[in-house]
C-alpha positions as CSV (number, residue, x, y, z in Angstrom):
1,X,46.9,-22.3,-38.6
2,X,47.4,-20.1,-41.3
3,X,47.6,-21.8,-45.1
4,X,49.4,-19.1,-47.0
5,X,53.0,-20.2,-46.5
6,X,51.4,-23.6,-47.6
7,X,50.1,-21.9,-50.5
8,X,53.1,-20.2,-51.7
9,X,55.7,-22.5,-51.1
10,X,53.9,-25.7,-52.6
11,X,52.5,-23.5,-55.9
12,X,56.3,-21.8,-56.4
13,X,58.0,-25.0,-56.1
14,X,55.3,-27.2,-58.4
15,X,55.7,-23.7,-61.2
16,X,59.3,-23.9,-61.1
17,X,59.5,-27.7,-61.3
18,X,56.7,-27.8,-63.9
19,X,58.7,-25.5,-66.1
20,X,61.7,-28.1,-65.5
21,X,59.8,-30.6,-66.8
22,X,58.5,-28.3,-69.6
23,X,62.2,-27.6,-70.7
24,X,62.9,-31.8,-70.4
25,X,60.0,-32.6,-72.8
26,X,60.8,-30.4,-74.8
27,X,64.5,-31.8,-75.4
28,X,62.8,-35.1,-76.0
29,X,60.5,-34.3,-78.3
30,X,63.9,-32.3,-80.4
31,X,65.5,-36.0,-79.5
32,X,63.4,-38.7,-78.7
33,X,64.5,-41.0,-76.2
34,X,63.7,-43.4,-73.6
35,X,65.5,-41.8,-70.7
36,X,64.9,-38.3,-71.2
37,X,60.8,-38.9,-71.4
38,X,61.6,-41.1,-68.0
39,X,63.8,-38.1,-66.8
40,X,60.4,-35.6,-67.9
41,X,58.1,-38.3,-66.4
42,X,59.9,-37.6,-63.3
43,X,60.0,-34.3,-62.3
44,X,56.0,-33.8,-64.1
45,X,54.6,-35.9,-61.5
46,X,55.7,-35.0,-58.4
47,X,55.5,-31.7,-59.7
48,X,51.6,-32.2,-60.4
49,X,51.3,-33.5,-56.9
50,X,53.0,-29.9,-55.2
51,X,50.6,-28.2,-56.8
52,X,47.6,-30.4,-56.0
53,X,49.0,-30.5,-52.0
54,X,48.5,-26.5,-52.4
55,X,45.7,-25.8,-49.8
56,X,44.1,-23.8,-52.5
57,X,44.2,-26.3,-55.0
58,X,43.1,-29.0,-52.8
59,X,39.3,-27.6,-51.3
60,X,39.4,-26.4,-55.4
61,X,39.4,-30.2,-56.3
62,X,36.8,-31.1,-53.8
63,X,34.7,-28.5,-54.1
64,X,34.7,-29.4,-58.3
65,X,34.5,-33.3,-57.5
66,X,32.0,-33.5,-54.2
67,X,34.5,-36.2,-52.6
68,X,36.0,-35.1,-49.5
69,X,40.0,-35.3,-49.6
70,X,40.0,-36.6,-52.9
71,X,42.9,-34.2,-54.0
72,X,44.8,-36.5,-51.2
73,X,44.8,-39.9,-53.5
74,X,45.4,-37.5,-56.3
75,X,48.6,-36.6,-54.5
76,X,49.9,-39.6,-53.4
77,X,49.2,-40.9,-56.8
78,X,51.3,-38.4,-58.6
79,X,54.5,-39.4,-56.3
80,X,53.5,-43.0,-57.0
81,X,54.1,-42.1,-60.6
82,X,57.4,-40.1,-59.2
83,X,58.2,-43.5,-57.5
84,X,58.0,-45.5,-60.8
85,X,59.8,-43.5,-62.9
86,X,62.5,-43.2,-60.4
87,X,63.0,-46.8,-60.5
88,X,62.8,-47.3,-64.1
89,X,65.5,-43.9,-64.0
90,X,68.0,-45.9,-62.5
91,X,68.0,-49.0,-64.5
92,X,68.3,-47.2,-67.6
93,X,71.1,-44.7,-66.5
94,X,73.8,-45.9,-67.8
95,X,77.0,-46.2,-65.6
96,X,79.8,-43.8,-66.8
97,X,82.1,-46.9,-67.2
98,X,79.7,-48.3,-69.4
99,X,79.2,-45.4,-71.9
100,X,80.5,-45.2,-75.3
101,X,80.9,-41.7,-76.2
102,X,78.2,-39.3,-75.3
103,X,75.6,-42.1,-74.6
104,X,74.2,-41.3,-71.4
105,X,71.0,-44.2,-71.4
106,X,71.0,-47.6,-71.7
107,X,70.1,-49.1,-75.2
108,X,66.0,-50.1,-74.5
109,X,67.1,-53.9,-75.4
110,X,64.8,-56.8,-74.8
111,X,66.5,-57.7,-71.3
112,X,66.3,-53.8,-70.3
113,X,62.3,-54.1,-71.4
114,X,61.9,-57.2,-68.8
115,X,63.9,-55.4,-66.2
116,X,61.5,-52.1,-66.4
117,X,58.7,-54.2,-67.1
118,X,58.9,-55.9,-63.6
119,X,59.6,-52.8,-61.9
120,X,56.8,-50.8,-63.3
121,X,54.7,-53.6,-62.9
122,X,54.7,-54.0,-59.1
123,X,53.7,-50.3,-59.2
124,X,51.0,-50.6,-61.4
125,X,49.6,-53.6,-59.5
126,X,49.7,-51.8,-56.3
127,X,48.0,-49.1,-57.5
128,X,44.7,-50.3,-57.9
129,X,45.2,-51.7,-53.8
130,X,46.1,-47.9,-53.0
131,X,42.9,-46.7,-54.3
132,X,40.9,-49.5,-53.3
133,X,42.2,-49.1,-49.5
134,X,41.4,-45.1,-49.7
135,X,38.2,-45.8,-50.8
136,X,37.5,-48.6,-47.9
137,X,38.8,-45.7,-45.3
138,X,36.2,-43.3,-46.4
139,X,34.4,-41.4,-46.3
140,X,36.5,-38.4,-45.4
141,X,34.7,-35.4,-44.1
142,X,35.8,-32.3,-43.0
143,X,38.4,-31.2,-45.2
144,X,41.7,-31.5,-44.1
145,X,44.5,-30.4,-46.5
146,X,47.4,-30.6,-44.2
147,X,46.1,-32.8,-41.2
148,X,45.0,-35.8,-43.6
149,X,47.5,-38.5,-42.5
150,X,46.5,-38.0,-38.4
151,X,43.1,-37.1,-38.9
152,X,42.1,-40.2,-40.4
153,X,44.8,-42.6,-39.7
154,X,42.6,-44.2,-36.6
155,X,40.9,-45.9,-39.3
156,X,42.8,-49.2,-40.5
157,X,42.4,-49.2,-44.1
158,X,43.6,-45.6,-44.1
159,X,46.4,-46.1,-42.6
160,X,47.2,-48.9,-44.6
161,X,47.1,-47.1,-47.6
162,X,49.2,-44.6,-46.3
163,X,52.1,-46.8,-45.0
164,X,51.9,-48.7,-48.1
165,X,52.2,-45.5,-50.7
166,X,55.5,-44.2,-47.4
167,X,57.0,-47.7,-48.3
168,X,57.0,-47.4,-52.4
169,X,58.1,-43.7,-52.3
170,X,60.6,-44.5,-49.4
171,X,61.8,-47.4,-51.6
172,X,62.5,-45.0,-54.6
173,X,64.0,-42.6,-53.0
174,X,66.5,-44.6,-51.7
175,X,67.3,-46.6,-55.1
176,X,67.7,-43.2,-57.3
177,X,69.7,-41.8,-54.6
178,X,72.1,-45.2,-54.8
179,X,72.5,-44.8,-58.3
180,X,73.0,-41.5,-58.5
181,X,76.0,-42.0,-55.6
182,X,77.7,-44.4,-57.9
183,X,77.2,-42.6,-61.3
184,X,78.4,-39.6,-59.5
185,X,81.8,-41.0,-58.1
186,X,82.7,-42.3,-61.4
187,X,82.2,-38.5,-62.9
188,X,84.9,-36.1,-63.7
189,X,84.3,-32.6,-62.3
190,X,81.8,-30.8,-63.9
191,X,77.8,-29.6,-64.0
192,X,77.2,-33.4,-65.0
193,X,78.3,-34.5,-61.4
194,X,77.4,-31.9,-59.3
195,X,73.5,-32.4,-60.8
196,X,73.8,-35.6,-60.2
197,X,75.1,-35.2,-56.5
198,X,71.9,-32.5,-56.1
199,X,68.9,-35.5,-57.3
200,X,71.1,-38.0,-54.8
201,X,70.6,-35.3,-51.8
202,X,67.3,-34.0,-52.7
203,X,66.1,-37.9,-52.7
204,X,68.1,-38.6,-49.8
205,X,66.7,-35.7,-47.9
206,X,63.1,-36.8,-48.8
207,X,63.5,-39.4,-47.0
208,X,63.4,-37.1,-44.0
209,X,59.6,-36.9,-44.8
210,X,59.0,-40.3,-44.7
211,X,60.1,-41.0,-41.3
212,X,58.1,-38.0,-40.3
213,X,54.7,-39.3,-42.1
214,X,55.4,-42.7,-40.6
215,X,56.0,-41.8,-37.2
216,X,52.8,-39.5,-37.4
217,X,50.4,-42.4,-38.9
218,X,51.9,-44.6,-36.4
219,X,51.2,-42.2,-33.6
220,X,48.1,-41.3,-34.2
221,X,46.9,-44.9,-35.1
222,X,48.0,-46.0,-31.5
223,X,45.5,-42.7,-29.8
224,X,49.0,-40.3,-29.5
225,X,47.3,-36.8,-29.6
226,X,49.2,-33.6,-30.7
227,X,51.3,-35.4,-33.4
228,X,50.4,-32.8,-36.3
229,X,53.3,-31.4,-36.6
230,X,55.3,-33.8,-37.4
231,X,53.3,-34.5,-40.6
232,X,52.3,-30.6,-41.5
233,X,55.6,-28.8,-40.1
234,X,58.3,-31.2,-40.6
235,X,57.3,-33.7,-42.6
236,X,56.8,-31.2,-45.8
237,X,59.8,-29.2,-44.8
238,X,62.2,-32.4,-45.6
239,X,59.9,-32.7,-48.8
240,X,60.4,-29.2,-50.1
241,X,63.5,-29.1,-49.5
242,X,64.3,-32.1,-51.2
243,X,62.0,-31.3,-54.3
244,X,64.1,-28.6,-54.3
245,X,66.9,-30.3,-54.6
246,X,65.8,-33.0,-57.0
247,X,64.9,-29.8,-59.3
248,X,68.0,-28.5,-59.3
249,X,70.1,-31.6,-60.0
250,X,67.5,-31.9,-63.3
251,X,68.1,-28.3,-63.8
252,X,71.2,-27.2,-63.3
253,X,73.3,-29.5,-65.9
254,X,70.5,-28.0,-68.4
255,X,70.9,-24.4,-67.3
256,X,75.1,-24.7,-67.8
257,X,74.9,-26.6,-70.9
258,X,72.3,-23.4,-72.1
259,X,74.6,-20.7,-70.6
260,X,77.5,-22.2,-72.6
261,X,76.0,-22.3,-76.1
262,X,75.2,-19.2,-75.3
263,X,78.7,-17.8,-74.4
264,X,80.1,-19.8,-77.4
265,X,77.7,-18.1,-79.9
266,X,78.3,-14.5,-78.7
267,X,82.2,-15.6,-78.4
268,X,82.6,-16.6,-81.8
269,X,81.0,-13.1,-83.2
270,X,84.2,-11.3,-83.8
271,X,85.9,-14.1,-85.6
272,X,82.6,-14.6,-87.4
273,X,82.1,-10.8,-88.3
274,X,86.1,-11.2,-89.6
275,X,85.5,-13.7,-92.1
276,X,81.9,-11.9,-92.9
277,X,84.0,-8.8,-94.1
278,X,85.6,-10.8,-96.4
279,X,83.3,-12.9,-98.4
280,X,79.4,-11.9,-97.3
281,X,78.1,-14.3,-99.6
282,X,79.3,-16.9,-96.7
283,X,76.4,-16.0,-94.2
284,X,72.7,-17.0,-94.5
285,X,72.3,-13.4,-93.3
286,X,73.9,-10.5,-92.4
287,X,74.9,-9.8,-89.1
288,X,72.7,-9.1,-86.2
289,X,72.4,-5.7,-84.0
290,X,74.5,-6.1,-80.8
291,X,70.9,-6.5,-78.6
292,X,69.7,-8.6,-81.0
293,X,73.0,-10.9,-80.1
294,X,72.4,-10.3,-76.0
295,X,69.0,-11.0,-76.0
296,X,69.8,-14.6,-77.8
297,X,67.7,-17.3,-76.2
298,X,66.1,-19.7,-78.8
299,X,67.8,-22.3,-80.7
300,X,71.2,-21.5,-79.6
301,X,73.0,-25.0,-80.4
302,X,71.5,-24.3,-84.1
303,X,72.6,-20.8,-84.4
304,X,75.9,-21.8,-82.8
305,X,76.7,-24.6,-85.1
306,X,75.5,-22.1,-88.0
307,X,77.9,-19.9,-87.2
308,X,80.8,-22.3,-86.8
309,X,79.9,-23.7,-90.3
310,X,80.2,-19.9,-92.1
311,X,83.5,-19.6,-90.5
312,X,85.0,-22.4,-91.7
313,X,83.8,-21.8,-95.0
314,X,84.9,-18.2,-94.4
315,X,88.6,-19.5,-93.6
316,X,88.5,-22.3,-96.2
317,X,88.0,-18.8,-99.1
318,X,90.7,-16.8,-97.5
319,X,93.1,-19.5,-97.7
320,X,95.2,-18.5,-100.7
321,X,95.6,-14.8,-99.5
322,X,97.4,-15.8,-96.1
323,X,100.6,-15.3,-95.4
324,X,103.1,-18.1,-94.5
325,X,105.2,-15.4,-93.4
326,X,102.3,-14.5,-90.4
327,X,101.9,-18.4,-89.9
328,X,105.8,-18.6,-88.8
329,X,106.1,-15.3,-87.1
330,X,102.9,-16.7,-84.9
331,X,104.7,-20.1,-84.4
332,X,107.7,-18.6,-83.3
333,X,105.8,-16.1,-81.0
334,X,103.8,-19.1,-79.9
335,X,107.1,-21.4,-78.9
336,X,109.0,-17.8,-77.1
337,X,105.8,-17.4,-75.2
338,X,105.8,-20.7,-74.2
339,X,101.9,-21.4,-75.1
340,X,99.6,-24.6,-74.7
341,X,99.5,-26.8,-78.1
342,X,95.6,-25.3,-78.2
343,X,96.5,-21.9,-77.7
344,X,99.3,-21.9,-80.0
345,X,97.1,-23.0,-82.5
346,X,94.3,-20.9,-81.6
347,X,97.2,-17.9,-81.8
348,X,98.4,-19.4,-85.0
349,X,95.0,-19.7,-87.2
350,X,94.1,-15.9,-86.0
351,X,97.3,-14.5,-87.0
352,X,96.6,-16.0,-90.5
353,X,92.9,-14.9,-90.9
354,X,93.4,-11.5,-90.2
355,X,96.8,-11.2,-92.3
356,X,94.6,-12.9,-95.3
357,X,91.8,-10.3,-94.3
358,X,94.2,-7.9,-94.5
359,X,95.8,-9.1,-97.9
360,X,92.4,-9.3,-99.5
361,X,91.5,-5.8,-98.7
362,X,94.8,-4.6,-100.4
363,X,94.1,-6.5,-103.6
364,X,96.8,-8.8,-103.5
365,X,97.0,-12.2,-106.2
366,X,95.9,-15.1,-104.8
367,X,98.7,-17.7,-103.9
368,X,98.6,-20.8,-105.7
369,X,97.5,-24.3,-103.7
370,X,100.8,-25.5,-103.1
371,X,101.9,-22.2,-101.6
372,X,99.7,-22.0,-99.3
373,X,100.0,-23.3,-95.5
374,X,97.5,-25.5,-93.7
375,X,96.5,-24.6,-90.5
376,X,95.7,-26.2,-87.1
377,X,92.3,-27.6,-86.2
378,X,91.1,-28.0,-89.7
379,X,90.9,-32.0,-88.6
380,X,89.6,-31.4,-85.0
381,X,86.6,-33.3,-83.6
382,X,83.9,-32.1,-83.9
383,X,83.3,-31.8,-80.2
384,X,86.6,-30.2,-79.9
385,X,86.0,-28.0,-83.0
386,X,84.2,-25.3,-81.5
387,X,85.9,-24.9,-78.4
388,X,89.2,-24.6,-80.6
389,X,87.4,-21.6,-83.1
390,X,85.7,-20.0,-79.4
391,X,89.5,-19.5,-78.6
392,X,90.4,-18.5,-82.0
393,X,88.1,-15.4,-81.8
394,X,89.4,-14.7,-78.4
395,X,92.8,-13.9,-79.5
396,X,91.5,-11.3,-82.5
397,X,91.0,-9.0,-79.4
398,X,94.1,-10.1,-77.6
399,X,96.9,-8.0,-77.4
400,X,98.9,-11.6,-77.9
401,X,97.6,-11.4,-81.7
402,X,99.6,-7.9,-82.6
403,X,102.8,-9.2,-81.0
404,X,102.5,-12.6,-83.3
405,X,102.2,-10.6,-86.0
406,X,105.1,-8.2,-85.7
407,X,107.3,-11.3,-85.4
408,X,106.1,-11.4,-89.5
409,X,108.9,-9.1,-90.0
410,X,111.9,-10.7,-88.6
C-alpha cells in the first residue's frame, strides 16, 4: 500500500489547520481571553496529531526516539488534548440568549472554574491510565503507521487503551457538536452561524471514525482477519473530512470578519481622500499609492478605525462651510426617491461634504455656529458608525449624489 496520499493529505490538512491555530493565538494574545486560548488549544492539538499520523513523520519519530510506534500515543495524546478542550469549549461558550452585547464567553467565575476543573480533570487523570496501558501492550515492533489499531489489538492492554482514548474523543465529539446545534439555532443569519454549523458537522462527521476504529479493534481482537480497512481507508476518511470541517467552522467566521475590514478600509478611501483635500493636517500621513491600498493585509481593524477617526475630524472642520441649502435639496431628493432612513442619511451627509469641499476651495467665509446644520450619524454607535460613513463614501461616486445636489437650486 502506497503512503503518499497518507502523506499529503495528513501534512496539508495539519499545515492548514496549524496556520488556523496560528491566526487564533494570535487574536488572543491582541485580546487575552479564556475562550479564545481554549478555541487555539483546540484546533493546535489535533492539528499536531495530523501531522504526527503523517507516515513520514511517524518512522521520523521512531527512528529519533528508538521506541517502536511511539508517534501512535503521541497521536492519540494530541486528540486527547483535542477532547479536553472541546469539553471545556462548550461550557464556556456562552449561549446567544445569554450574551450581553458582543460577549461571546462565559465570565471565568468561580462556579465556571469548578465546572472546567472537573471536566479537565477526568481527562488528566485518565491520561496517565492511557499511557500506562500503551506501555503494558508493548513492545511494538514492526512499524506500522496505518495498521496500528489491528496489528496490535490481539493484545488486551492495547486494546484497552485504544477503546478507552475512542470513548473520550467519541464523548467530545458529541458534546461540542450538541452545543454548537443549540448556539447555532439561536443565531441570526450570518458567518457566525454558518461556522458554527461547520465545527457541529465536522465533529459530527468524526464520529464516523470512531465507529470505524471500534469496529476494527473489536474485530481484530476477536481473530477477524482482513479488517484493515476499516481503520486505514475509512476510518481516516470520516476524520479528514471532519478536521476539515472543524477547520473551516474556526476559520471561516475569521476569514469574513478579515475580508470585511478589509472592504470597509478600501470603501471608505474616497470619502477619506475628500476630506484629505481639504484640511491635510487631519491625516497621520498622506495618502497611500492605489497598490499599496490593494495589497492591505496587516492591521486592518487599526488602519480602519484610523481612517474613520480622520474623517470625522475631517467633517467636524468643514462644518461651517456647508450649505444648508445642499442639506435640504438632499432631503428632499432623499424623501422623492423614496430612500431607507440609512441611505437618506448616508445621501444627506455626502451632499454636504462635498458642497463644503466645494465652498472651501472657492474661498467662501465661514458660517457662524448657529447657522450651520447638523448632520445625521454624528450620534451613531459606534458599531453602527462605520457601516454608516462605508455608505457615505459610496454615494460620492453615485450618480444619486449629483441629482441631490441639483435639487440645491430649486
Amino acid at each position: 500500500m502506497s503512503e503518499l496520499p497518507y502523506n499529503l493529505a495528513y501534512l496539508s490538512i495539519g499545515c492548514a489547520a496549524w496556520v488556523v491555530a496560528g491566526l487564533k493565538l494570535r487574536a488572543w494574545r491582541r485580546e487575552p481571553s479564556f475562550g479564545l486560548l481554549v478555541v487555539a488549544l483546540a484546533v493546535a492539538s489535533p492539528s499536531t496529531s495530523f501531522l504526527l499520523a503523517s507516515p513520514l513523520l511517524y518512522r521520523a519519530i521512531d527512528h529519533v526516539t528508538g521506541v517502536g510506534n511511539l508517534a501512535t500515543l503521541l497521536v492519540y495524546l494530541g486528540i486527547i488534548g483535542f477532547s479536553a478542550a472541546a469539553v471545556v469549549l462548550a461550557l464556556v461558550w456562552s449561549p446567544p440568549e445569554e450574551r450581553s452585547g458582543t460577549e461571546v464567553w462565559a465570565p471565568l467565575d468561580d462556579r465556571l472554574r469548578r465546572r472546567v476543573r472537573r471536566r479537565t480533570a477526568v481527562f488528566a487523570a485518565l491520561v496517565p491510565v492511557l499511557v500506562a496501558l500503551f506501555l503494558i501492550g508493548g513492545p511494538y515492533r514492526p512499524e506500522t503507521p496505518l495498521t496500528f489499531d489491528t496489528t496490535f489489538a490481539p493484545r488486551a492492554a492495547t486494546a484497552l487503551f485504544l477503546t478507552l482514548y475512542q470513548g473520550l474523543y467519541a464523548f467530545s465529539l458529541i458534546d461540542i457538536g450538541r452545543v454548537c446545534l443549540g448556539h447555532a439555532a439561536r443565531l441570526p443569519a450570518g458567518w457566525l452561524r454558518r461556522g458554527i454549523r461547520f465545527i457541529a458537522a465536522g465533529a459530527l462527521t468524526a464520529c464516523g471514525y470512531v465507529v470505524c476504529k471500534v469496529a476494527a479493534i473489536a474485530l481484530a481482537y476477536a481473530g477477524v482477519n482482513d479488517v484493515e480497512w476499516l481503520s486505514t481507508a475509512l476510518g481516516p476518511l470520516f476524520a479528514a473530512l471532519g478536521a476539515v470541517g472543524i477547520t473551516l467552522g474556526f476559520a471561516g467566521p475569521a476569514g469574513a470578519a478579515w475580508t470585511q475590514r478589509r472592504r470597509d478600509f478600501r470603501a471608505l478611501r474616497p470619502l477619506w481622500d475628500l476630506v484629505y483635500r481639504a484640511d491635510r493636517r487631519l491625516a497621520l500621513e498622506g495618502p497611500s499609492p492605489a497598490w499599496r491600498e490593494r495589497a492591505a493585509l496587516r492591521d486592518l481593524e487599526w488602519r480602519t478605525t484610523r481612517r474613520g477617526l480622520e474623517i470625522r475630524d475631517g467633517q467636524l472642520t468643514l462644518r461651517p462651510w456647508i450649505d444648508p441649502a445642499a442639506v435640504r435639496g438632499a432631503e428632499r431628493f432623499a424623501a422623492e426617491a423614496a430612500l431607507g432612513t440609512d441611505e437618506r442619511d448616508a445621501l444627506v451627509v455626502a451632499a454636504a461634504l462635498r458642497s463644503a469641499v466645494g465652498a472651501l476651495a472657492a474661498g467662501a467665509v465661514p458660517r457662524p455656529r448657529e447657522e450651520q446644520p447638523v448632520l445625521p450619524g454624528l450620534d451613531a454607535d459606534p458599531a453602527e458608525e462605520r457601516a454608516h460613513l462605508v455608505l457615505v463614501a459610496s454615494f460620492l461616486q453615485s450618480p444619486l449624489l449629483e441629482r441631490a445636489l441639483a435639487e440645491q437650486a430649486r
